[in-house]
C-alpha positions in Angstrom: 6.5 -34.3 58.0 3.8 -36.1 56.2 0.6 -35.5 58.2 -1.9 -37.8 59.1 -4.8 -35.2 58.2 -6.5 -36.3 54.5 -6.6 -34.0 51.7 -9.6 -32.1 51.6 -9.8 -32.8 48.1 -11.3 -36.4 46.5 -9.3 -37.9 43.4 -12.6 -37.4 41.5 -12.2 -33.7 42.0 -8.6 -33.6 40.9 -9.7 -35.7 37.8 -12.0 -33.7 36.6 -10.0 -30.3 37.1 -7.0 -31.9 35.6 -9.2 -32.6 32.6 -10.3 -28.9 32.1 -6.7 -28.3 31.2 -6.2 -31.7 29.0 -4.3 -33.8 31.2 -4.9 -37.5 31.7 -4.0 -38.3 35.1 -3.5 -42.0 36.2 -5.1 -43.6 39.5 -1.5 -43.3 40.5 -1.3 -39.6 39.7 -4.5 -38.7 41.1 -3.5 -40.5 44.9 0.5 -38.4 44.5 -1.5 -35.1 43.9 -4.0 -35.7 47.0 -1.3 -36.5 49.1 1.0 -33.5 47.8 -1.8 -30.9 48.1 -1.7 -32.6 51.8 1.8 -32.0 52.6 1.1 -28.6 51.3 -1.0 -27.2 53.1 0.4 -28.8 56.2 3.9 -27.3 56.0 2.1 -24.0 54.9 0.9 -23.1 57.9 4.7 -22.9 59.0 7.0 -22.5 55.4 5.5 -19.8 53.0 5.4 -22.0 50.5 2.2 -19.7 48.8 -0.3 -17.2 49.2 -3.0 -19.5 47.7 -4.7 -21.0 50.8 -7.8 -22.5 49.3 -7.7 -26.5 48.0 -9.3 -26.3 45.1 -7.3 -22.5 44.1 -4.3 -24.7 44.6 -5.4 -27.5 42.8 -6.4 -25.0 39.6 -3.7 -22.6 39.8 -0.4 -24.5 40.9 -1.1 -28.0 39.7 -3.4 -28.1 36.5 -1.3 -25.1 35.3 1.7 -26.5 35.6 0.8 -29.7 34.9 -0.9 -28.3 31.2 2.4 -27.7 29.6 2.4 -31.3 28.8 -0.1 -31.2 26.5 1.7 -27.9 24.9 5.3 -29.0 24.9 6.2 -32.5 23.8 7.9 -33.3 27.7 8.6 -36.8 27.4 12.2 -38.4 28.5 14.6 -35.7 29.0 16.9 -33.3 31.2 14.5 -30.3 33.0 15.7 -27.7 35.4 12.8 -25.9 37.2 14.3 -22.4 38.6 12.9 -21.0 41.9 10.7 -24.0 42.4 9.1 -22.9 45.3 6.7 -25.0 46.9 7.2 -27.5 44.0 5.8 -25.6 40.7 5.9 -26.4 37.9 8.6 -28.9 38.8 7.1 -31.2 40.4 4.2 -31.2 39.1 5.7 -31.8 35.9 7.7 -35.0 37.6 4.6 -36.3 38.6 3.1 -36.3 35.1 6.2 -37.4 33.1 7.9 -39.5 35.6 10.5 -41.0 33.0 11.5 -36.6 33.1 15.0 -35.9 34.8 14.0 -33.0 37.1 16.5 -30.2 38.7 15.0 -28.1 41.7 16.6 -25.1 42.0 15.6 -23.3 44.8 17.9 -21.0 47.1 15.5 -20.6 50.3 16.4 -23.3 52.6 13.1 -24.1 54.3 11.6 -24.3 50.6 14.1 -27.0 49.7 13.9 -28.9 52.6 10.1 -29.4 51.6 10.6 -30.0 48.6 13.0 -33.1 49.2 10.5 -34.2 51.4 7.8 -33.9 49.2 10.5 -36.2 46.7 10.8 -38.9 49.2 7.6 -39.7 50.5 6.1 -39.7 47.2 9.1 -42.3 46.0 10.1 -39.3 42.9 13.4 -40.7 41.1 15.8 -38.6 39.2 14.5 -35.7 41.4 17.5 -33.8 42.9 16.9 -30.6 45.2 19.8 -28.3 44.7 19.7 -25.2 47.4 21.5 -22.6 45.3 21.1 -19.5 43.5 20.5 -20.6 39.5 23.7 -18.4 38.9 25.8 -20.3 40.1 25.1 -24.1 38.4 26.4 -25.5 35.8 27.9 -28.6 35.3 25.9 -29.9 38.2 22.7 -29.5 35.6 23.9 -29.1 32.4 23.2 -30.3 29.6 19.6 -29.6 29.8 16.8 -30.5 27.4 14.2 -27.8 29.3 14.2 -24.8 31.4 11.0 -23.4 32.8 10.3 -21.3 35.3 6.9 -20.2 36.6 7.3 -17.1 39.6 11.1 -16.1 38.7 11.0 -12.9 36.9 14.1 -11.2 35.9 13.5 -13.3 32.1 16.7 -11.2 30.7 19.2 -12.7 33.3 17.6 -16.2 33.4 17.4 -16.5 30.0 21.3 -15.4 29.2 21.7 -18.2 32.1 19.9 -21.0 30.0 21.5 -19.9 26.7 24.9 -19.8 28.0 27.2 -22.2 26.6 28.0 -23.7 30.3 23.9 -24.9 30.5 22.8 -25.2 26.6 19.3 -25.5 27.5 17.5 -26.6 24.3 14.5 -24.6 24.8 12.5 -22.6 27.5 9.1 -23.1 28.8 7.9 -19.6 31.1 4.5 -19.2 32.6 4.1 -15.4 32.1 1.9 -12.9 32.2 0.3 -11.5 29.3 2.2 -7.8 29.8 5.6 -9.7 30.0 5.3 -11.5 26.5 6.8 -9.2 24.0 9.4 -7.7 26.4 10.3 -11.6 27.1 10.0 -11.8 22.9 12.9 -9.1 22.4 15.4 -11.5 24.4 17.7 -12.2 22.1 18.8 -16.0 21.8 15.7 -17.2 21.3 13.1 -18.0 19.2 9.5 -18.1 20.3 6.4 -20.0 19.4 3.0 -17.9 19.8 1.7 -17.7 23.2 -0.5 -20.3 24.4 -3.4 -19.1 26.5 -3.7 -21.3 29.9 -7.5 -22.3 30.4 -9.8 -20.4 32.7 -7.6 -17.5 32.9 -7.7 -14.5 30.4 -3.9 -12.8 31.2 -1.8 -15.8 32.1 -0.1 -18.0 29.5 2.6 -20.8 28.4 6.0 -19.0 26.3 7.7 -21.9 24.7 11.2 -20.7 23.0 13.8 -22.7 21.0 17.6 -22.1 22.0 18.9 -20.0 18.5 22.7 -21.3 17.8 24.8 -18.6 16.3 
């Protein structure tokens, strides 16, 4: 369901946002992001893949803040499960800028899954399986993982009991929170977190890295 229409959005313009938030993007990059925002907004108009309906709010809010945990979080090779992905975030986004990352797509809405494994073939992703199930009920399909994240989940307490169990053994957490949810998130036991890391041009949304604790 790739459509013909182009992005209303030049590489130049996705270059120089992605910058803003520290990321690097290849020529490579820059054309998979155009033609993802494409396939977006396209299937949007039927899936309700997200609220944001503006190119350049998508751009900002779903790609360069996803994609800016790469320049938080040493993701380089490794095993990454992205829970409720959605319409594709941070997962994907992620995939795109570490490509040598293994990623899970955990999403239980069928519609959403279905784009997202299209969004995983026509853009030629490897090492990018879509699973359609509830996050509950994985294990040994994902496990052992190097990363969880999760950026529109909620319920942190039950996810991260999920990630610490010893059936998944994440090695650490990567959450895209809100500033009000940090030190409830903080009292989780399990884990021990790094200081939050303030996401560029917003003042109340930010990056919570955590390390598994082994008792």
């Amino acid at each position: 369901m790739l459509t013909n229409k182009p992005s209303s959005l030049s590489t130049d313009v996705i270059d120089r946002a992605l910058r803003e938030f520290r990321v690097q993007p290849t020529p490579e990059q820059l054309s998979m992001i155009q033609r993802y925002i494409t396939m977006l907004l396209a299937w949007n108009e039927k899936v309700n893949l997200t609220a944001i309906r503006d190119p350049l709010e998508i751009l900002y809010r779903h790609f360069c803040e996803s994609m800016y945990a790469v320049t938080a979080v040493p993701l380089q090779a490794g095993r990454l499960a992205d829970v409720g992905s959605g319409g594709g975030f941070p997962g994907l986004a992620l995939k795109i800028a570490r490509p040598e990352l293994q990623v899970f797509l955990i999403e239980s809405n069928v519609k959403k899954a279905t784009f997202l494994a299209e969004v995983v073939r026509e853009l030629y992703l490897i090492d990018t399986p879509v699973l359609v199930s509830q996050y509950e009920e994985l294990a040994e399909e994902v496990a052992p993982l190097d990363f969880v994240c999760s950026r529109a989940l909620g319920e942190f307490d039950k996810f991260l009991r999920w990630a610490h169990s010893e059936r998944i053994g994440a090695t650490q957490a990567i959450l895209w929170v809100g500033g009000r949810d940090v030190d409830a998130i903080k009292k989780i036991d399990g884990w021990l977190w790094k200081d939050p890391i303030p996401i560029p041009r917003s003042l109340q949304r930010f990056l919570l890295v955590g390390a598994r604790q082994v008792n």
